[in-house]
N, C-alpha and C positions, 0 to 999 in steps of 0.2 A: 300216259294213260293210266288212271287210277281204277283198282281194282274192287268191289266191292264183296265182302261173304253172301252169297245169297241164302236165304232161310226162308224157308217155303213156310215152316209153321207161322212165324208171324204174318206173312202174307194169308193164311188162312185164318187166322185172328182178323185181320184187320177187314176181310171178306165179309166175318160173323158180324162184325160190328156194324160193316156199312149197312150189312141188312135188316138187323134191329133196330138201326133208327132209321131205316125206310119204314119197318112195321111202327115204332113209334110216334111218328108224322100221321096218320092215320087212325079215324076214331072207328073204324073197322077192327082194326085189329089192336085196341088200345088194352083190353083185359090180358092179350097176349105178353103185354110185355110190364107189366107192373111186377113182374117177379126182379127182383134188383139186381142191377150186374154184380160181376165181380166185385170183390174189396179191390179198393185201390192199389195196394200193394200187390195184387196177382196180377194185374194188366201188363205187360211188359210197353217200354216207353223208350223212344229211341228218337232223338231229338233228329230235326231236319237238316241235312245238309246240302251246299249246295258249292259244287265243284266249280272253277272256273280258270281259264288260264290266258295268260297277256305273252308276248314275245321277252318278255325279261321275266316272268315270273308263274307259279300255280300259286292258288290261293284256294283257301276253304272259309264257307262261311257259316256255321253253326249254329241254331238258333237254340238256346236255355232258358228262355224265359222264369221268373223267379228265383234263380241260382245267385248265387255270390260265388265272385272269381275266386276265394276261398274255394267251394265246394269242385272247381273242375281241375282236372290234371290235364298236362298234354306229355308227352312223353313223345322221345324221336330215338330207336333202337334197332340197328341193323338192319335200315332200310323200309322200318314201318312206323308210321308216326300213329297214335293212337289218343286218341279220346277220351275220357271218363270222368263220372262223375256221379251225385246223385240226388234227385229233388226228393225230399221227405212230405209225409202227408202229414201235418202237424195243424190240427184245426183244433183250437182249446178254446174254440166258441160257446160259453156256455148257455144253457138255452133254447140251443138251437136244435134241431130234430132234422139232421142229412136226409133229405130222399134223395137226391140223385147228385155222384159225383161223375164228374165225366173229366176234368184234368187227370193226366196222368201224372203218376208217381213211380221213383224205385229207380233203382243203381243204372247207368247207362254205360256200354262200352263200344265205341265207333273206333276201327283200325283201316289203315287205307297205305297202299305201298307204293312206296315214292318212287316218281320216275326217276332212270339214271341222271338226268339233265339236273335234278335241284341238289345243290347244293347243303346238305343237311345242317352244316354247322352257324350259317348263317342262316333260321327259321325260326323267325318271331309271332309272339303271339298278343293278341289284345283284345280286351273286354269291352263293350261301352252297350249299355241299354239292354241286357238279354241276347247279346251277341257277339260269339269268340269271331276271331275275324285270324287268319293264320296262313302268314305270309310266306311263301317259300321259291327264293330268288333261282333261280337258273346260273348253274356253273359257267363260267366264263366262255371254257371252250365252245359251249353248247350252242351260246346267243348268235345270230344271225350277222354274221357282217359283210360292209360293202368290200367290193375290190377293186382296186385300178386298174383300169387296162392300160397295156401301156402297146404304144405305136413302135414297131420295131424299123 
């Protein structure tokens, strides 16, 4: 079973937000919200993950959309494997006049603690399309085996 930090502030961010673009959607209350969000860089962004586990193995699947495997670390250290990375807000559109950004930006750090069963030394990790994908096999002893019965 993997464990996550719970953070109630960003759960209260992300409360604020759903409800500004409920007032958003609405030309009732449309003068309400022309004041501009935050800069990008004050949002806090914390890419999606999504936990899963087979009889031979846990895996993680992480979604980074815009990143280069360049920009992600993964690290595996005493039993906590960790995440991080960072998407930059780099728009050198010139021209153009931002009214509203809504992608997030800015440094991300996702840590998760490995159960006893996985094997640390063999957990691999791989990129393809905006997506870490990290594979973490199950110690031998742990994996389920048959047994023979034997007729005495």
């Amino acid at each position: 079973m993997l464990i996550e930090r719970w953070e109630p502030f960003r759960e209260m961010a992300e409360l604020r937000n759903d409800v500004n673009r409920l007032f958003t959607g609405s030309p009732l209350f449309r003068h309400a919200t022309e004041v501009e969000d935050s800069a990008p860089a004050e949002r806090p962004w914390l890419p999606a993950v999504d936990v899963y586990e087979t009889p031979s193995h846990v895996g993680l699947r992480v979604e980074v959309p815009g990143l280069d495997k360049k920009d992600i670390e993964v690290h595996v250290e005493d039993g906590v494997l960790s995440v991080k990375g960072e998407k930059k807000f780099e728009h050198q559109d010139k021209g153009k006049n931002w009214r509203r950004v809504e992608t997030r930006y800015g440094a991300f750090h996702r840590s998760f603690v490995l159960p006893d069963t996985v094997d640390a030394e063999k957990i691999e990790a791989g990129y393809n399309q905006g997506v870490l994908t990290i594979s973490m096999p199950r110690k031998e002893e742990s994996l389920p085996r048959k047994l023979d019965i034997k007729v005495g």
